[in-house]
N, CA, C and O atoms as a MOPAC input file, in Angstrom:
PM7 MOZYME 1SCF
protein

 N      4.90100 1     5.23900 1   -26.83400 1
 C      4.13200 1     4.76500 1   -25.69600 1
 C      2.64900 1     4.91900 1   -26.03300 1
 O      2.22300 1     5.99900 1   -26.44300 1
 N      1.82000 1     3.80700 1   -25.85800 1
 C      0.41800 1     4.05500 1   -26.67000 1
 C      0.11600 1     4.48300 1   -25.04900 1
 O      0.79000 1     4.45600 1   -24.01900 1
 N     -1.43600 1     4.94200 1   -25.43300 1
 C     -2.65000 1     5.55200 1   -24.15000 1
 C     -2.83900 1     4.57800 1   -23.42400 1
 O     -3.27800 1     4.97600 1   -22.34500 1
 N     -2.68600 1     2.98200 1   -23.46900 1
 C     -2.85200 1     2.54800 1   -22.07900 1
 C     -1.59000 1     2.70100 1   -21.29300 1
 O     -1.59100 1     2.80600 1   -20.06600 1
 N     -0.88400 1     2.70600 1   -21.78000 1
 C      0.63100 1     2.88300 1   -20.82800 1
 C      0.85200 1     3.76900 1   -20.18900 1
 O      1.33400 1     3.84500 1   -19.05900 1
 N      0.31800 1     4.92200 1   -21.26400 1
 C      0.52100 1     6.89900 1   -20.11400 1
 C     -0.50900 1     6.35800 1   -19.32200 1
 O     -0.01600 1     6.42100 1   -18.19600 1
 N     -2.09200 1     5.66300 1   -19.15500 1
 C     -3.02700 1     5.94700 1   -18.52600 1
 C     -2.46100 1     5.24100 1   -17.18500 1
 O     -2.60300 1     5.80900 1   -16.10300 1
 N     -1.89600 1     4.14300 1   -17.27200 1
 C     -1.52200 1     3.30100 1   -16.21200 1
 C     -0.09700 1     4.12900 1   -15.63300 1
 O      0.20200 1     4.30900 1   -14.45300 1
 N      0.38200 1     4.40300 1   -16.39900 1
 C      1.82900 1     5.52400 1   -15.70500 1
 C      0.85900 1     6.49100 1   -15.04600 1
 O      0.60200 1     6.81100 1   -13.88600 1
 N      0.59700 1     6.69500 1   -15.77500 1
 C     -0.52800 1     8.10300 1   -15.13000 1
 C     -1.28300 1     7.57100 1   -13.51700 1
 O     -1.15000 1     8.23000 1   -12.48600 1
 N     -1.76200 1     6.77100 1   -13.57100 1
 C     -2.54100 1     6.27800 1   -12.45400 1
 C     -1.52300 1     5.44900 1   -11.29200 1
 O     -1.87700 1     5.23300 1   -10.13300 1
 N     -0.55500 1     5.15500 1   -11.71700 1
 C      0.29200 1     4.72600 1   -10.13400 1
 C      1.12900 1     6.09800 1   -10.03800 1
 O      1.39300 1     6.37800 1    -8.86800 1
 N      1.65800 1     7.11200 1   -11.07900 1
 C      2.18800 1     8.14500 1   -10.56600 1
 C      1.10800 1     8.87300 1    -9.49100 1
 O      1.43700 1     8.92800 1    -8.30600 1
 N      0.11300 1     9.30100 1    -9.82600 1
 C     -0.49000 1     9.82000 1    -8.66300 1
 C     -0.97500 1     9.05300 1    -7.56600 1
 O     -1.52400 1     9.69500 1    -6.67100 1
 N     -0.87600 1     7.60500 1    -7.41900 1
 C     -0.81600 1     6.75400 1    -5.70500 1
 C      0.12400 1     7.21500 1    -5.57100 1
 O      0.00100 1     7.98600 1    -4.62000 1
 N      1.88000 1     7.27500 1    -6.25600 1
 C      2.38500 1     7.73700 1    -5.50800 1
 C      2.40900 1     9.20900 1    -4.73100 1
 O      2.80000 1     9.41400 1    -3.58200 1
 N      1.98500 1     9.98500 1    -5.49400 1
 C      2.04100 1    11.49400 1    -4.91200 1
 C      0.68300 1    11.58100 1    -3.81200 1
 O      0.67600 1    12.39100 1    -2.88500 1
 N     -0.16100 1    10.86200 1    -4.00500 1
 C     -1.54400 1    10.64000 1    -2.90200 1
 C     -0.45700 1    10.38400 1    -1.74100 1
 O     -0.34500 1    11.31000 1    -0.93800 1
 N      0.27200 1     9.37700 1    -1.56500 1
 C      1.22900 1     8.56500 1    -0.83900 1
 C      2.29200 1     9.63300 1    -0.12200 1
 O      2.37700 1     9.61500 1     1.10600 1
 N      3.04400 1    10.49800 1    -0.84400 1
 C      3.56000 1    11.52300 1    -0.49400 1
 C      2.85900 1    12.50700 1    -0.23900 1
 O      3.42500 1    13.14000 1     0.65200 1
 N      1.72100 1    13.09300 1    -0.60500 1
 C      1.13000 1    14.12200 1     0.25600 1
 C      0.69800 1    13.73200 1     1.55000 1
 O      1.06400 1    14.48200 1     2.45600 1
 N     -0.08800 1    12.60300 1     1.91200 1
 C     -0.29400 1    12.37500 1     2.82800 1
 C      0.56000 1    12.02800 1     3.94600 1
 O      0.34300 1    12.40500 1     5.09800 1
 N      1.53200 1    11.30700 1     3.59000 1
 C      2.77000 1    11.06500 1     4.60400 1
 C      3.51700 1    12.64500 1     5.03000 1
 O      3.75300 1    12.82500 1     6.22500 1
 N      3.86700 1    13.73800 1     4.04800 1
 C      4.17200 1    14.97700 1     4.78100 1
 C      3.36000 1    15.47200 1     5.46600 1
 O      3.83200 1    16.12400 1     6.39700 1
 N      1.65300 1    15.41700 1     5.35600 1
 C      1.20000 1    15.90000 1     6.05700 1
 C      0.71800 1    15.61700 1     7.46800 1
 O      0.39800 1    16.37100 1     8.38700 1
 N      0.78200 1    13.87600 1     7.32000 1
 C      1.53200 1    13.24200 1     8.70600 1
 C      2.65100 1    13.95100 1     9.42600 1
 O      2.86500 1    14.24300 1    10.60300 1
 N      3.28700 1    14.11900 1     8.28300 1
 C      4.80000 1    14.71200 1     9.51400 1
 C      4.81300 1    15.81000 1    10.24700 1
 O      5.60700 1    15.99300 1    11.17000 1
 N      4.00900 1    16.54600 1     9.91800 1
 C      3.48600 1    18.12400 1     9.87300 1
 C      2.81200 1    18.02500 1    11.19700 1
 O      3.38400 1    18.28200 1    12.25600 1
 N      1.53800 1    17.63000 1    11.09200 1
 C      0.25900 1    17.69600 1    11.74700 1
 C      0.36800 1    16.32200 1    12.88300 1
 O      0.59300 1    15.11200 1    12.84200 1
 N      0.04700 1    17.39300 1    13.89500 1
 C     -0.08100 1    16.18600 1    15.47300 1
 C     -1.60600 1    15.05500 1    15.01900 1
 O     -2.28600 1    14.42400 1    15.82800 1
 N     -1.70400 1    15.08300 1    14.19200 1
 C     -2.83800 1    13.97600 1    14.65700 1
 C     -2.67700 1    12.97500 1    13.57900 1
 O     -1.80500 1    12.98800 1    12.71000 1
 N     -3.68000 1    12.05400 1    13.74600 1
 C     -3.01700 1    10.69200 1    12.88800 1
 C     -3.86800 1    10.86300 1    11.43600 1
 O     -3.36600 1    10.56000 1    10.35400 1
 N     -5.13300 1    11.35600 1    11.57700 1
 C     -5.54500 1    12.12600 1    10.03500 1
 C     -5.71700 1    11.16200 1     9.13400 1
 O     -6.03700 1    10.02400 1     9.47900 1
 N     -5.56400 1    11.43700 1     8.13800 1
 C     -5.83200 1    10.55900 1     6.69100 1
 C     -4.86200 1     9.66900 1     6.58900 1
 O     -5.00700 1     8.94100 1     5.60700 1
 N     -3.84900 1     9.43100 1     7.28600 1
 C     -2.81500 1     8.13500 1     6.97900 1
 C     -3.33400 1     7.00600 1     7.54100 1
 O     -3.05700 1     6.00700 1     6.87700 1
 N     -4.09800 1     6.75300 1     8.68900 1
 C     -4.74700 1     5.69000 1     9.00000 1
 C     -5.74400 1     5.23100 1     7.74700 1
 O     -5.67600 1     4.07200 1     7.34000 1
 N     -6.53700 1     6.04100 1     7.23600 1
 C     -7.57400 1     5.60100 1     6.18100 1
 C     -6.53400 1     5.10300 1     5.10500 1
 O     -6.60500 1     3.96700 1     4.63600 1
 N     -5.67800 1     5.90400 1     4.78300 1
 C     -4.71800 1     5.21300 1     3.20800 1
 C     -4.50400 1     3.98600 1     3.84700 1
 O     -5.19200 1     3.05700 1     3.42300 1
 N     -3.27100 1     3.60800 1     5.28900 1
 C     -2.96300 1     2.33700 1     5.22700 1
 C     -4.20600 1     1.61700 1     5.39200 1
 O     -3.86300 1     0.62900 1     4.74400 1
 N     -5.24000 1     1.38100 1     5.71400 1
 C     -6.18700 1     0.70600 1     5.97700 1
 C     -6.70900 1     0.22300 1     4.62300 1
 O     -6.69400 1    -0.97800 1     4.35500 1
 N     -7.21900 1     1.23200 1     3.67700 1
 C     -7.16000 1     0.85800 1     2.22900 1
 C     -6.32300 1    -0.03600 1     1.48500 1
 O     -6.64100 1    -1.07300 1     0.90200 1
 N     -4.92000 1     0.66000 1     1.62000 1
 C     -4.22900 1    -0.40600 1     0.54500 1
 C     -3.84800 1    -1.46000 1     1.30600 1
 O     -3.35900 1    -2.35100 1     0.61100 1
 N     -3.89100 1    -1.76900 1     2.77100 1
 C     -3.69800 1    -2.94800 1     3.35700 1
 C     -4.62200 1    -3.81000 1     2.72400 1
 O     -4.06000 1    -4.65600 1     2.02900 1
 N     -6.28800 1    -3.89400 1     2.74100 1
 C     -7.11900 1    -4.10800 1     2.33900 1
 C     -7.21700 1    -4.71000 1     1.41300 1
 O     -7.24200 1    -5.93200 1     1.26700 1
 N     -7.31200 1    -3.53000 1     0.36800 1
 C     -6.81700 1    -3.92400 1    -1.22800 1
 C     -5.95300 1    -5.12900 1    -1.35300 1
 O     -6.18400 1    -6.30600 1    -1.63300 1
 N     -4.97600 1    -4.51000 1    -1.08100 1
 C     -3.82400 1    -5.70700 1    -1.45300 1
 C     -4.47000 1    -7.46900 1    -0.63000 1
 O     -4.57300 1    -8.45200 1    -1.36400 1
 N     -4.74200 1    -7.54000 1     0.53600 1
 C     -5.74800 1    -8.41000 1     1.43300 1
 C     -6.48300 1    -9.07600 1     0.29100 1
 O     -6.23900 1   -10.17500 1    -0.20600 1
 N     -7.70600 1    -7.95400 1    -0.13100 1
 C     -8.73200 1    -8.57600 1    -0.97200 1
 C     -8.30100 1    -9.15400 1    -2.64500 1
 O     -8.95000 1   -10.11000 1    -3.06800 1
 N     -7.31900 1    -8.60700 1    -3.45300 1
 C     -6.63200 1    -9.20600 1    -4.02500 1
 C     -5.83600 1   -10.32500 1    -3.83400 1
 O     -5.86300 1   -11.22900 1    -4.67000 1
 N     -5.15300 1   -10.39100 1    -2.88200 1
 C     -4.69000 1   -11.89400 1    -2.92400 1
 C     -5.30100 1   -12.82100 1    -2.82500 1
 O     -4.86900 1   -13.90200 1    -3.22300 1
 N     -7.03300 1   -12.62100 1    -2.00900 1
 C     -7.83900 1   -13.56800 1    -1.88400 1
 C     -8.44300 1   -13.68300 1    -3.07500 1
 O     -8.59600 1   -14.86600 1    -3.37800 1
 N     -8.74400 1   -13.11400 1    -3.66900 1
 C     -9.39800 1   -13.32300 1    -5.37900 1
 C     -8.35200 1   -14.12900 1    -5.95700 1
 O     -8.73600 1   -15.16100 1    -6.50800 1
 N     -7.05400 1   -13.87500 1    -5.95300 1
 C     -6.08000 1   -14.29400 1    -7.12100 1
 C     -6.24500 1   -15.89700 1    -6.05400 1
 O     -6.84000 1   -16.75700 1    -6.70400 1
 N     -6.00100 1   -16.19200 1    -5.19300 1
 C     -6.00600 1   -17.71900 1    -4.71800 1
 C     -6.83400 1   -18.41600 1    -4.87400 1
 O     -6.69400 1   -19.63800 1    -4.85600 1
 N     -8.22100 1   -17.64800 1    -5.12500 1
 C     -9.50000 1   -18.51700 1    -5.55400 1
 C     -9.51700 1   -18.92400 1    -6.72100 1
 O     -9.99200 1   -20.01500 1    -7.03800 1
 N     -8.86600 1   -17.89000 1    -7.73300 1
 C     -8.91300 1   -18.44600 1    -9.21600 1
 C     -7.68300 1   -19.57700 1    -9.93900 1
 O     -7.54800 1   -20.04900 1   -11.06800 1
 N     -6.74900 1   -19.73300 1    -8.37700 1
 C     -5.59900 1   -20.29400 1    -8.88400 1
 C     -5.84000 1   -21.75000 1    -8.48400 1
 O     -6.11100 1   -22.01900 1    -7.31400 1
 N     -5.71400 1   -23.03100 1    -9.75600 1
 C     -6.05400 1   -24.25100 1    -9.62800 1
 C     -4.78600 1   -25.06500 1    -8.50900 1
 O     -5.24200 1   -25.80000 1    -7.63300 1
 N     -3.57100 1   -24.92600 1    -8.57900 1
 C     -2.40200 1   -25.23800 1    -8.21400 1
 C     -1.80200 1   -24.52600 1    -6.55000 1
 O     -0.58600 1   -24.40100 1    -6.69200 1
 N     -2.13300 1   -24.13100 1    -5.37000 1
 C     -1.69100 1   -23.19600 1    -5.01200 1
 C      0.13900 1   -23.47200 1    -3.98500 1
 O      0.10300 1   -24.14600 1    -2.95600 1
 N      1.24900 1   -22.98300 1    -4.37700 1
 C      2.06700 1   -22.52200 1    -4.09700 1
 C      2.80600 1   -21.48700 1    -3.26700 1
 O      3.71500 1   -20.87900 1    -3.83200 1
 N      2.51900 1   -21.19600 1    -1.93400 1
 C      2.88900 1   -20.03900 1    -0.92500 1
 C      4.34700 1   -19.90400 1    -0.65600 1
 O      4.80000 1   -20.79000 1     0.06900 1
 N      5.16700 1   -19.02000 1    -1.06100 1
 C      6.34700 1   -19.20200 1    -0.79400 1
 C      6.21500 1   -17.88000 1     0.30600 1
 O      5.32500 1   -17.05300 1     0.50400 1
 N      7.34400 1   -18.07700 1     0.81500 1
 C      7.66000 1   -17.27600 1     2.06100 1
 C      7.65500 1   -15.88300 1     2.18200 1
 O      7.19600 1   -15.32000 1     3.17600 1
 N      8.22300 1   -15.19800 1     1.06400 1
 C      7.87900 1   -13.95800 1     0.69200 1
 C      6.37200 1   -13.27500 1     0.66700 1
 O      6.07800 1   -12.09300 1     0.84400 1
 N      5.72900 1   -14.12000 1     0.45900 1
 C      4.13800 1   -13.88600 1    -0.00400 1
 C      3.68800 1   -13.95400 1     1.16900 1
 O      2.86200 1   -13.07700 1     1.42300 1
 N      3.97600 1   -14.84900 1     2.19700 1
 C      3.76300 1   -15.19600 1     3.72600 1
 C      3.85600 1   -13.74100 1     4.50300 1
 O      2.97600 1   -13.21900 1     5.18700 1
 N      5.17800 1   -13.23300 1     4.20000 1
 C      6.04800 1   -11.88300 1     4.95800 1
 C      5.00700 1   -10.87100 1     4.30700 1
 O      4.58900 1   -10.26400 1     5.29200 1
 N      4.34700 1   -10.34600 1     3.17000 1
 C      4.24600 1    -9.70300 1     2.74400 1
 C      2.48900 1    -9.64400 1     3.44100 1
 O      2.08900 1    -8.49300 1     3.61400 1
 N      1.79400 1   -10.42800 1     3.70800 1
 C      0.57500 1   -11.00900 1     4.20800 1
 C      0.60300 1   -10.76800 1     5.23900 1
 O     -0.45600 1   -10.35900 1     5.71500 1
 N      1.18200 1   -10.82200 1     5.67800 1
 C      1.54600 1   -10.95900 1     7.78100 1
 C      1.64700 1    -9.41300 1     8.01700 1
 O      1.05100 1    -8.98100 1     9.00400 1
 N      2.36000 1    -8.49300 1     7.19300 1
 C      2.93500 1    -7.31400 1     6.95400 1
 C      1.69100 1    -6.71100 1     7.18900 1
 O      1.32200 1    -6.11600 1     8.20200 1
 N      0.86100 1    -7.00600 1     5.76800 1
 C     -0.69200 1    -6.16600 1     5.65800 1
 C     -1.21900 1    -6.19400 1     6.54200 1
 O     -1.30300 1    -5.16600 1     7.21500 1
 N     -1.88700 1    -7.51300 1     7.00300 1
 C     -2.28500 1    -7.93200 1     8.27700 1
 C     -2.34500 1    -7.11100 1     9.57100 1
 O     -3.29900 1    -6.75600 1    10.26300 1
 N     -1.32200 1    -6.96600 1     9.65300 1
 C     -0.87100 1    -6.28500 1    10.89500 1
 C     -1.25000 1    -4.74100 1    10.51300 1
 O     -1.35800 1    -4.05600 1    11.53000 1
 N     -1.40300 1    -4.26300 1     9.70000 1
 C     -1.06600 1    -2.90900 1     8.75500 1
 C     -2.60300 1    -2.42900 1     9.05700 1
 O     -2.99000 1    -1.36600 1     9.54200 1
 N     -3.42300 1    -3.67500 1     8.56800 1
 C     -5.15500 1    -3.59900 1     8.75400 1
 C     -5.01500 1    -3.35600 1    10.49900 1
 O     -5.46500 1    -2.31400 1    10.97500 1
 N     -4.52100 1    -4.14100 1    11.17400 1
 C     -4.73200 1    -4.43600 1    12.51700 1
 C     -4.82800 1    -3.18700 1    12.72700 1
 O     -5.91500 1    -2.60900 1    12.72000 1
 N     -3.66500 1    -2.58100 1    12.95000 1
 C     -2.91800 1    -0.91200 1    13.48800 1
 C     -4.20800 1    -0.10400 1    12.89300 1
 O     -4.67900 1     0.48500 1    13.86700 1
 N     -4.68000 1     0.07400 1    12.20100 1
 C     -5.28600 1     0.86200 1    10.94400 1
 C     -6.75800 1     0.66400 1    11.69200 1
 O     -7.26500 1     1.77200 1    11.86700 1
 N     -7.58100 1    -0.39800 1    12.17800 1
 C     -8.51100 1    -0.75800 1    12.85700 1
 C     -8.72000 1    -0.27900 1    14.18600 1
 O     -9.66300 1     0.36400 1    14.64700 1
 N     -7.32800 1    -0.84700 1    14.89800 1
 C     -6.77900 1    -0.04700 1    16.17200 1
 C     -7.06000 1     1.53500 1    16.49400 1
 O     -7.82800 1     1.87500 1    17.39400 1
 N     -6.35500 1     2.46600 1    15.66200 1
 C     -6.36000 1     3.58400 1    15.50600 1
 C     -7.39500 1     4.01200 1    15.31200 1
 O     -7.63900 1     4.83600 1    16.19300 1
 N     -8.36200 1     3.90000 1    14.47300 1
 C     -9.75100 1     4.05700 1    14.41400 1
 C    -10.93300 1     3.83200 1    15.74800 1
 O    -12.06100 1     4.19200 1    16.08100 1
 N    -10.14200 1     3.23900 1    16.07000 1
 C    -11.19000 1     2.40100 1    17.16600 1
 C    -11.20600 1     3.05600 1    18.80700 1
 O    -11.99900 1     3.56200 1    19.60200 1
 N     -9.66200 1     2.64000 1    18.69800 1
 C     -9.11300 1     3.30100 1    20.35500 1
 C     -8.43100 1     4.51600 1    20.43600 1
 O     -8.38700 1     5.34900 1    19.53000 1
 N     -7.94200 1     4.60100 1    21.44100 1
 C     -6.92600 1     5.84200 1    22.17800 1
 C     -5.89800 1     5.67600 1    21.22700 1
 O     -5.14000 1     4.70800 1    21.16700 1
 N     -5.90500 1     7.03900 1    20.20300 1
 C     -4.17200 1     6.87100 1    19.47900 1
 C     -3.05400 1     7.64200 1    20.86000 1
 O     -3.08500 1     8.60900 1    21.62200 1
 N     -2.01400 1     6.31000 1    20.48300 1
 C     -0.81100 1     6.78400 1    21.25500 1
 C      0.24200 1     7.48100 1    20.68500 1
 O     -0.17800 1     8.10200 1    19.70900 1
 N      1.64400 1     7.68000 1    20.90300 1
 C      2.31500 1     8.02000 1    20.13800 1
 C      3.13800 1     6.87400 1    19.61500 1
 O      3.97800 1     7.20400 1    18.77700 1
 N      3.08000 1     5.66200 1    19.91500 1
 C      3.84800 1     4.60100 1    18.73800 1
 C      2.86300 1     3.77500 1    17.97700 1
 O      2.96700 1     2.71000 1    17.36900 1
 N      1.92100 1     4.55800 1    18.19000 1
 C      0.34800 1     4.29900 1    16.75400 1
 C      0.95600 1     5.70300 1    15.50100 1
 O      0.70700 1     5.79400 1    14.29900 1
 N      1.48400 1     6.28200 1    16.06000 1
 C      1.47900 1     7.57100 1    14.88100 1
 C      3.04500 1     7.21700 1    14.39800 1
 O      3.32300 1     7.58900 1    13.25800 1
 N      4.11700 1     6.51900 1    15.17700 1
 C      5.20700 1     6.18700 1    14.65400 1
 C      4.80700 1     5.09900 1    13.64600 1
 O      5.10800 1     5.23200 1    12.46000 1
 N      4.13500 1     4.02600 1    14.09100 1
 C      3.75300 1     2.79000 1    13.43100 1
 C      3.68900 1     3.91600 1    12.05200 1
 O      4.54200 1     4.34100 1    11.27200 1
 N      2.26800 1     4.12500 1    12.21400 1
 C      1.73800 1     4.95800 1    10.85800 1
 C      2.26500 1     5.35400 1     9.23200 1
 O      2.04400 1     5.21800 1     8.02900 1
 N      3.33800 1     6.08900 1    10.51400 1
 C      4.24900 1     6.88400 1     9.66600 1
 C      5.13100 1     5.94200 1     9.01400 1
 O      5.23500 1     6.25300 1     7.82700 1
 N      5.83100 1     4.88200 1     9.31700 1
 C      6.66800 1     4.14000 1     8.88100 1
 C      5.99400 1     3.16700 1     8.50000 1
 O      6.82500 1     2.35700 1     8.08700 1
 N      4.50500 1     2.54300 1     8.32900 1
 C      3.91200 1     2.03000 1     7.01200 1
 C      4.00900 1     2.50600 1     6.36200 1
 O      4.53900 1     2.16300 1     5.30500 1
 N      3.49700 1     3.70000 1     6.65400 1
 C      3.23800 1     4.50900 1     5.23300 1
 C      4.17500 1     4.58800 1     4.46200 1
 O      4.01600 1     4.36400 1     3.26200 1
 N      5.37700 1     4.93000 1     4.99100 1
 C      7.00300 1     5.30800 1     4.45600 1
 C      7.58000 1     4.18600 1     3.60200 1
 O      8.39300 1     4.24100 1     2.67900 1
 N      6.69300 1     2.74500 1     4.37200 1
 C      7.51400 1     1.64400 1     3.41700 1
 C      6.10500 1     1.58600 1     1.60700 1
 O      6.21800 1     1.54900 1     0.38200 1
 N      5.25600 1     1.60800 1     2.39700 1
 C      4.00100 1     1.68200 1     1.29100 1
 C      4.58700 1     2.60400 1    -0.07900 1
 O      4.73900 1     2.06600 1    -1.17600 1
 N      4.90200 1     4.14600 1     0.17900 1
 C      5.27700 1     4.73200 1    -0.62000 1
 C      6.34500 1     4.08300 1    -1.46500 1
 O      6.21800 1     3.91400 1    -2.67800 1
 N      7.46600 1     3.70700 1    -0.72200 1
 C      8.65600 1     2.86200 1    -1.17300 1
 C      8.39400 1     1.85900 1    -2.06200 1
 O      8.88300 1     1.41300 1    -3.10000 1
 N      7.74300 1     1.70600 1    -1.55000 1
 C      7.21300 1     0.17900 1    -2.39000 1
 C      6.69500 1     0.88000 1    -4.13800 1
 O      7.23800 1     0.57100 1    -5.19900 1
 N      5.78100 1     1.64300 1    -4.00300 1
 C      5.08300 1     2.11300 1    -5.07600 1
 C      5.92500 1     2.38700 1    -5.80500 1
 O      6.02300 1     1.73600 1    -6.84500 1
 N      6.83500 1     3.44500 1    -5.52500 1
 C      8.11500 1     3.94000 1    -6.13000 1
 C      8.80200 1     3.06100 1    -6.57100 1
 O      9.35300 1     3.44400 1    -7.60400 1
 N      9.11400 1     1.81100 1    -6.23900 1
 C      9.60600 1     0.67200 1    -6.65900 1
 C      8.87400 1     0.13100 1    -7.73200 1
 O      9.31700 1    -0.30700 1    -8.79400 1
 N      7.77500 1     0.20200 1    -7.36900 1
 C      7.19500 1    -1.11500 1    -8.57200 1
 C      6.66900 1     0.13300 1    -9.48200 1
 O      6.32200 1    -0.15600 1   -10.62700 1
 N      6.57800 1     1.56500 1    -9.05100 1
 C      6.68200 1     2.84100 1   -10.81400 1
 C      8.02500 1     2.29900 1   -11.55500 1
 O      8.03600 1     1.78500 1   -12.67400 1
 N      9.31400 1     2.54000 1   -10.60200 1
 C     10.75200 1     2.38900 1   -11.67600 1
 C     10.82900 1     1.36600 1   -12.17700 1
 O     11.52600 1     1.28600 1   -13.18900 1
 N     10.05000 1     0.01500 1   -11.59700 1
 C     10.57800 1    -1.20500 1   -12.30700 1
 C      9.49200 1    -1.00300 1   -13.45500 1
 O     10.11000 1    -1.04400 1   -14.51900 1
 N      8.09100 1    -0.79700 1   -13.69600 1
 C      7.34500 1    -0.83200 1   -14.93300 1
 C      7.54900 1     0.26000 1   -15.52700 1
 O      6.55100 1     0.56800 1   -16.17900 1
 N      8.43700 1     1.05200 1   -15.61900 1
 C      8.44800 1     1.81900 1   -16.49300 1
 C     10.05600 1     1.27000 1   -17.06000 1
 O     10.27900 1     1.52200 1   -18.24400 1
 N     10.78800 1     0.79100 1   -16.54800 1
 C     12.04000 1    -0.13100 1   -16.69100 1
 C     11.64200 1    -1.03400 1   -17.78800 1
 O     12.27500 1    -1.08200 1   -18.84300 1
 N     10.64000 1    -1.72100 1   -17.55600 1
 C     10.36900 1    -3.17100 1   -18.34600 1
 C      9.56600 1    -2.86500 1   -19.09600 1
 O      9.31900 1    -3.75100 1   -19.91400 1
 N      8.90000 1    -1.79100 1   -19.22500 1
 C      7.96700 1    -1.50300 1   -20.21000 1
 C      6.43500 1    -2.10800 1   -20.25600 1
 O      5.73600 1    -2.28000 1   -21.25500 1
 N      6.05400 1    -2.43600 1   -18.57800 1
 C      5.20700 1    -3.22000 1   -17.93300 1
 C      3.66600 1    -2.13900 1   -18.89000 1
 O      3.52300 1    -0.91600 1   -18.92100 1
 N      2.69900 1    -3.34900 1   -19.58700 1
 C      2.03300 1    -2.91700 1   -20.13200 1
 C      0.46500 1    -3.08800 1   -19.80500 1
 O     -0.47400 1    -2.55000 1   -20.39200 1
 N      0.43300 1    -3.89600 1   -18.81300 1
 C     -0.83000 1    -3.62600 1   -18.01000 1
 C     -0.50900 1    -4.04100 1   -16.20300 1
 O      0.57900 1    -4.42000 1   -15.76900 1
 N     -1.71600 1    -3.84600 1   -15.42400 1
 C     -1.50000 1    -4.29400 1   -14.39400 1
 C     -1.34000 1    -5.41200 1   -13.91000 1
 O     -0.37500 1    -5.85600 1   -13.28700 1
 N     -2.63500 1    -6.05900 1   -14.29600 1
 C     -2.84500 1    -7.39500 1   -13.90800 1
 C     -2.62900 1    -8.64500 1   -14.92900 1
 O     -2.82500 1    -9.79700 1   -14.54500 1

């Protein structure tokens, strides 16, 4: 395994553990805390990436998945804005928690599959 591969293993292993510390300490602690700022971030992120990758793409193609996955964030920013903004309730801290829960999932997913395929950069 050359040094970009540990560096990039290296760097989504700890989103994921960022991802898991913060979600236990959601579970822990009555208040909504640093999980609003993570989902708000990688909602974001992921947001501002897809808009870069559509600008550079000559052909564009939206399939439905990409739709679900958009709508998902979307909403993810919304909640994440919300929470910041107004009165947190208690199905703002359920929401939260179960972004977050799928966010982690996700990561964990796309660690086992590139380390599966031998995925050698990000982008």
């Amino acid at each position: 395994m050359s040094t970009a591969d540990k560096q990039i293993s290296a760097a989504v292993a700890l989103v994921a553990l960022i991802h898991a510390a913060i979600l236990i300490t959601a579970l822990v602690s009555p208040g909504l805390g640093a999980i609003v700022y993570l989902n708000l971030i990688v909602s974001v992120s992921l947001l501002l990436y897809w808009v870069q990758k559509q600008i550079r793409i000559q052909q564009h193609v939206v399939e439905l998945r990409e739709v679900v996955a958009l709508a998902f964030e979307t909403a993810v920013a919304g909640c994440s804005i919300y929470a910041l903004t107004g009165t947190p309730a208690r199905w703002l801290w359920v929401t939260h928690v179960v972004i977050s829960g799928v966010h982690f999932l996700a990561v964990l997913a796309f660690f086992i599959f590139m380390l599966t395929f031998r995925i050698k950069k990000l982008f």
